[in-house]
N, C-alpha and C positions, 0 to 999 in steps of 0.2 A: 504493500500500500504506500508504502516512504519512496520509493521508485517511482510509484505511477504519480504522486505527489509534484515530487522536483521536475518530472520529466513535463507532467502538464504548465508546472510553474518558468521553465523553460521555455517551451512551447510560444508560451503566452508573452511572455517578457521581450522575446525577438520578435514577434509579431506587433509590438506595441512600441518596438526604436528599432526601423528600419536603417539598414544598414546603407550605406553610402559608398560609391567608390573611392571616391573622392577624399575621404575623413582622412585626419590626420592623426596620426599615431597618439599625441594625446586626447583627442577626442574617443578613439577605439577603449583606451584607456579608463576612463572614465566611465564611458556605457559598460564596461564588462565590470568596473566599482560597484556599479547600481544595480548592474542584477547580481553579482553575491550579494551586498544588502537587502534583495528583494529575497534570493531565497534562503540566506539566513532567518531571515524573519520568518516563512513560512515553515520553515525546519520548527523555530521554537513552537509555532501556532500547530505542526503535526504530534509535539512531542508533549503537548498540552491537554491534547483532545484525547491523544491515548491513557493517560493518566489519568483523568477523569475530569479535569481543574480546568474552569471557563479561559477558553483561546483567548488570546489578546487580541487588540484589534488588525484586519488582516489588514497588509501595507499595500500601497498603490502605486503605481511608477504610470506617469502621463507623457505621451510623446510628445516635443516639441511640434509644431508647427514645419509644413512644411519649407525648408529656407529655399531664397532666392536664388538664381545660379550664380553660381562661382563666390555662394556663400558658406562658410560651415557651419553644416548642419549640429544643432545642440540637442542634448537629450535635458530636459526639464524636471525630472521626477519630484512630484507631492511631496512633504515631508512623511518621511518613512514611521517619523513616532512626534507627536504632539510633544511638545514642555509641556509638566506634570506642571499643574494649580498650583502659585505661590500663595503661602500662607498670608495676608493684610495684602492682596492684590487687590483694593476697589479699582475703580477708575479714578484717575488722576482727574481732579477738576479744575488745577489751574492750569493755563494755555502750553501746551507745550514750548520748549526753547531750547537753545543748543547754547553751550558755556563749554570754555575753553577748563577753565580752573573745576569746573564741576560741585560748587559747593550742597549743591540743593541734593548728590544720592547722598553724603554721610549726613544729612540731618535727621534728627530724630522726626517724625511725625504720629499723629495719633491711630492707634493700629499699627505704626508701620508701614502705612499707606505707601505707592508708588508716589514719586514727585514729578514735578514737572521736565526734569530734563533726564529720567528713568519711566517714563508711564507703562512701560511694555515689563519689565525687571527681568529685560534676558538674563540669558546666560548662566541662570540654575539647576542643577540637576541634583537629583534623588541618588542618597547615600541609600544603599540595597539594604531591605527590611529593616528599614527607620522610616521617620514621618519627617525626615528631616530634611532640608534642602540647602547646597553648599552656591558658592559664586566665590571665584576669583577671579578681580577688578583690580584696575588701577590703567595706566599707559606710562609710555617712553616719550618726554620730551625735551630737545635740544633747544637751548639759547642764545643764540648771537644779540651781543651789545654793544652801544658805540654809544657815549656820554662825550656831549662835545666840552663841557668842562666836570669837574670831580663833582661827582651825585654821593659823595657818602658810602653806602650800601650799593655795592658794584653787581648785586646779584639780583634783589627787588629794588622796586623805585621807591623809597619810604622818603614820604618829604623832608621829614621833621631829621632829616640824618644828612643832610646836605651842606655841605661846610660856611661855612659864612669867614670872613675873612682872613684864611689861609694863605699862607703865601703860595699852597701847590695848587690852588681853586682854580686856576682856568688852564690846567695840562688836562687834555683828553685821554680816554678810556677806551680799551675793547677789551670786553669778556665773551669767554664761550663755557657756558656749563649746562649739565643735565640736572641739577639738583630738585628739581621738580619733579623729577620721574617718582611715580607714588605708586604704589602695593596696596591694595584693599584684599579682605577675606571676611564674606558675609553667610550668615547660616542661620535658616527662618525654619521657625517648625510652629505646627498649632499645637494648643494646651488645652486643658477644661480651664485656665484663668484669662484665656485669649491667646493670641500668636504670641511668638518670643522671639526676636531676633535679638543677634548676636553682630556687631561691627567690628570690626579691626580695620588700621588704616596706619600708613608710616609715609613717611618720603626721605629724601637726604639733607634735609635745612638744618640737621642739626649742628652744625659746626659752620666757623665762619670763612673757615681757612680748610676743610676737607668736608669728605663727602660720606658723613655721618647720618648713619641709619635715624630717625626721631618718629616719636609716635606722635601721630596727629590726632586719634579715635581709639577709643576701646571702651566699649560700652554692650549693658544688654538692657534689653527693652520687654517688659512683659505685661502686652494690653497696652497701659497709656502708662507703664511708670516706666521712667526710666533710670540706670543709675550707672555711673562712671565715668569716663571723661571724654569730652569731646566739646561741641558749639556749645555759650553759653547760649540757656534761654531769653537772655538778653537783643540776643542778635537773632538777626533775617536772613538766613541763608539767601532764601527763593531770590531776594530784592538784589543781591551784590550781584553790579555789573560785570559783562562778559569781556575779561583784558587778557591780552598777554602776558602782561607782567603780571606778577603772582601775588604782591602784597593789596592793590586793589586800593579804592581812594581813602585817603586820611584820614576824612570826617564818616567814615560808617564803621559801626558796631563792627566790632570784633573781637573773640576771645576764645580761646582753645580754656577749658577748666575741668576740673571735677566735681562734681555735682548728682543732685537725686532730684526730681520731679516728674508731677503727678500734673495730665492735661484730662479735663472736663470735659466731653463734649456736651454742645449748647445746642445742637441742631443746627440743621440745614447751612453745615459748611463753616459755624462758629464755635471758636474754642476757648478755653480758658483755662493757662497754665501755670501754675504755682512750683516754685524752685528752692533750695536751698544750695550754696554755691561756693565753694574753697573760699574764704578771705586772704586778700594780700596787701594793707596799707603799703604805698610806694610813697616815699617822701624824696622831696629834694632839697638832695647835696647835705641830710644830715649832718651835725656838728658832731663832734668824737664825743662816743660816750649815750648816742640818742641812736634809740633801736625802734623799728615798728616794731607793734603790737596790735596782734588779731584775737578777739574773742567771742564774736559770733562772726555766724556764716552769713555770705551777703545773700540777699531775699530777693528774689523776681519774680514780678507779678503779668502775664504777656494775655494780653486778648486780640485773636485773632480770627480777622472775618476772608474766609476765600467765595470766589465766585470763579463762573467762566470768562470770566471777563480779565480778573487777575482778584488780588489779593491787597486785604490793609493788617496791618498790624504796628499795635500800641504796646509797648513795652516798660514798664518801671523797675526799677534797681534801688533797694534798700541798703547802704553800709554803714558798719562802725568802723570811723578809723581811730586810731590810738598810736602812741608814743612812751615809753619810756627812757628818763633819763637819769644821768648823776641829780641835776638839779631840781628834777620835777617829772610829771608825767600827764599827760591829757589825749582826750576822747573827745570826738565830737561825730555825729549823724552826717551821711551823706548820701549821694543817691542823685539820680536823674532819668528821664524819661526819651523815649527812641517813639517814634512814626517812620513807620518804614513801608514798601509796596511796589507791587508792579498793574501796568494795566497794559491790557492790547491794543492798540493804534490802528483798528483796521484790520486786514489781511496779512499783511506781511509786517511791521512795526512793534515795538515793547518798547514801554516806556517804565523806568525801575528808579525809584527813589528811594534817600533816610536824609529824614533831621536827626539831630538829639541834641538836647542840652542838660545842666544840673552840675553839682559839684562833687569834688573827687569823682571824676566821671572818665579819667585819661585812661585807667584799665581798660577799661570798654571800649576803645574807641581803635582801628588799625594800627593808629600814625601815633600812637601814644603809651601802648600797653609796654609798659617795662621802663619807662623814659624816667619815674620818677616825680610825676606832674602831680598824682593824687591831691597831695595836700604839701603843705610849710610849716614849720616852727621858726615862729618868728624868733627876736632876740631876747623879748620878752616871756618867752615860754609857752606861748599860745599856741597851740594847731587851727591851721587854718585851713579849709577843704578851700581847693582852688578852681573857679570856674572855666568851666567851657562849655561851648556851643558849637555844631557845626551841620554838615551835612554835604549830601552827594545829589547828582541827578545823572543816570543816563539815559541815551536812546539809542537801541538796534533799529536797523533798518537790513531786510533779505532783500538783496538786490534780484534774486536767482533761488531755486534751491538749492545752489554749490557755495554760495556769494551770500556775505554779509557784512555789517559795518557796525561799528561803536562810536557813539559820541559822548563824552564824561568832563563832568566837572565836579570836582568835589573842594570845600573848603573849611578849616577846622581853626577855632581862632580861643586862646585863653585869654582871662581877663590880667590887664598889668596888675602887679603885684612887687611893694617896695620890698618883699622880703624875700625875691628868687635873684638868681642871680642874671647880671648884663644879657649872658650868653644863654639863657633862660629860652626857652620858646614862647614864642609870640603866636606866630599864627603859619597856616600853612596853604598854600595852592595847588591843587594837582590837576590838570587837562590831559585826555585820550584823546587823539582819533586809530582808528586802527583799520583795516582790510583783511580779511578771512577769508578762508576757502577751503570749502571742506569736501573734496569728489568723490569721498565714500565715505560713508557713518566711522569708521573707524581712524581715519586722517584728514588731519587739518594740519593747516601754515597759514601763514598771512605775516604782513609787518605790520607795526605798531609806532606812534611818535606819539612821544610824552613830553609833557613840562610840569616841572614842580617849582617850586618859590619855600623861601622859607622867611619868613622877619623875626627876629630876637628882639627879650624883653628890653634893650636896648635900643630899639628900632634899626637895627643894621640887618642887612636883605641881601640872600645869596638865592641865585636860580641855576640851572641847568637845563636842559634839550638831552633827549634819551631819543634814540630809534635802535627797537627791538624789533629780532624776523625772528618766528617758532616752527618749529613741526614737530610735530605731536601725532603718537599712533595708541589708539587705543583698545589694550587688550579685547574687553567687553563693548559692543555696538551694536 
């Protein structure tokens, strides 16, 4: 019966990819791949049926069309097996879009939902008698740089690191590095508590001077809580513009943290999520002898409304910062509030913003986190949270399905403050335009020209000119 099986299955498979004079050896190739795929499959569907256990479903191979002369001719076959059902697969319901940096798959969402630049969540497959399902993600990309005077940071374009009166500030720059090349590993399974996914995520930014492994994510997610580290719930993945360069504008939320929180759903597309969040007081230029001190965790409170249309979200950040010294010690409240969003422009256009402002708010913010801006101690002994305010605006525009474009401005500005120092940061400027081209889901290149600005609490101004080219291959598409 296993003979007359294959043999019919044979039969049937030549009859269904006519054969060509013509073909070329890889093409021969090919068609004889597909039909061992076809009667592998029908092997395990005979070896099913004899055992008693319901057959799988049987596979289907569809002949191409007939081609044109002096075309070659293709064999098309059906997909031989379906992707198995991801666990927190709804539909995606904000607009689809394509990002070079990718922030929107590691963000956490409720469920575990698909995001706007994953709404399909290829490229999972079932670990054999488990409910479990794996994906390894990430891509390979190259950087070519040319800074027509010293940008600081020769690898992202971070404003706020840009020299201001250097005697080396106007010698040019070219870099070439991959440090962006990023590794993901993701594993989703259902539970009787809801889905549970599982993130892993690294790149090479961890060193300034070599090409050190750093974790960017590792978190698990079960239902709507989430706990470990990765985006605060502070920040908007979905809203941060689509750039080459990798640090992205100044004035928008940003923060890699450890944390636990729990999202609400409100219905019909709205949320409400409640966080608990590593604390870390940054002060600047401490005098010897004055240490931050953390003793609760910073609080954020994020409501967020999506539609098909795009998405708004409001965000607030609760902190205590603190100090101790030889001569004293103090705490003071701080904390600030983000609007952030994207909305569709039509057919082919996205348009992505964030404001925020509030005080000790420089953790949060790109162009700021680590800088030391949080707060001062004056000489007096006072801590003082220091303000700032800023924000981004871009616009995609798809010239093409292969073709598209960025337009970015973003600007982050602290309030003066007699108790930081001359060379203090003042405020920051960052402008995109850039050109993309992507001729298959899995690679992109394009070039990019940037300009940043920076003025110190001093009011002394140093700028630069960046043109970055990328190409970018990515494992999963």
């Amino acid at each position: 019966m296993r003979l007359a099986v294959l043999t019919v299955a044979c039969v049937a498979a030549l009859a269904a990819a006519p054969v060509y004079a013509q073909d070329s050896a890889a093409a021969l190739r090919q068609d004889i791949q597909t039909l061992r795929q076809a009667l592998e499959q029908m092997e395990a569907r005979l070896q099913a049926i004899e055992s008693g256990k319901p057959p799988p479903a049987s596979p289907t191979v569809t002949a191409a069309p007939a081609p044109s002369m002096g075309s070659r001719p293709a064999l098309s076959p059906a997909p031989l097996t379906a992707q198995a059902p991801v666990p927190g697969m709804g539909q995606a319901i904000l607009p689809q879009r394509d990002s070079v940096a990718d922030p929107s798959t590691a963000a956490s969402r409720p469920d575990s939902a698909a995001g706007p630049t994953d709404p399909e969540l290829k490229g999972f497959f079932a670990i054999p008698n488990t409910d479990t399902l794996i994906r390894i993600g990430g891509y390979a990309k190259l950087d070519a740089i040319a800074d027509s005077r010293a940008a600081g940071d020769q690898e992202q374009f971070i404003t706020s690191s840009i020299p201001v009166g250097s005697a080396h500030r106007d010698v040019s720059n070219f870099t070439l590095h991959a440090k962006q090349t990023r590794f993901s590993f993701e594993a989703r399974r259902p539970t009787t508590h809801g889905n549970l996914r599982f993130y892993l995520e690294n790149d090479f930014f961890g060193s300034s001077d070599s090409y050190q492994f750093r974790l960017r994510h590792a978190y698990g997610q079960l239902g709507n809580t989430y706990a470990g580290y990765g985006y605060s719930t502070f920040m908007d993945a979905d809203s941060l513009p689509d750039t080459l360069d990798f640090a992205g504008p100044g004035g928008a939320g940003y923060l890699l943290v450890a944390g636990i929180h729990h999202s609400f759903a409100m219905g019909k597309g709205n949320t409400l999520t409640v966080a608990a969040e590593d604390p870390d007081t940054q002060l600047s230029t401490p005098a010897e002898g004055i240490m931050p001190v953390d003793q609760l965790p910073d609080v954020t409170v994020t409501a967020r409304m999506e539609r098909d249309w795009g998405h708004l979200q409001l965000g607030a950040v609760a902190r205590s910062l603190g100090y101790d010294g030889d001569a004293g010690d103090g705490r003071r409240f701080a904390g600030g509030l983000q609007l952030s969003g994207s909305a569709a422009v039509g057919e082919q256009d996205l348009l992505l913003f964030g404001m925020l402002g509030g005080k000790g708010l420089a953790r949060y913010t790109a162009d700021l986190t680590g800088s030391g801006m949080d707060a001062v101690v004056t000489a007096d002994g006072r801590l003082q949270a220091l303000s700032l305010y800023g924000g981004f605006v871009g616009y995609t525009h798809y010239w093409s399905p292969l073709w598209r474009s960025n337009l970015i401005y973003g600007q982050l500005t602290s309030g003066r403050n007699a108790a930081l120092a001359a060379d203090a940061f003042r405020q920051s400027r960052y402008g995109v335009f850039n050109l993309l081209w992507s001729p298959a889901p899995s690679w992109t290149m394009g070039m990019e020209l940037l300009y940043g600005q920076l003025e110190q609490q001093s009011g002394q101004r140093g700028d630069t000119m960046r043109l970055q080219g990328s190409l970018q291959y990515n494992f999963i598409k």
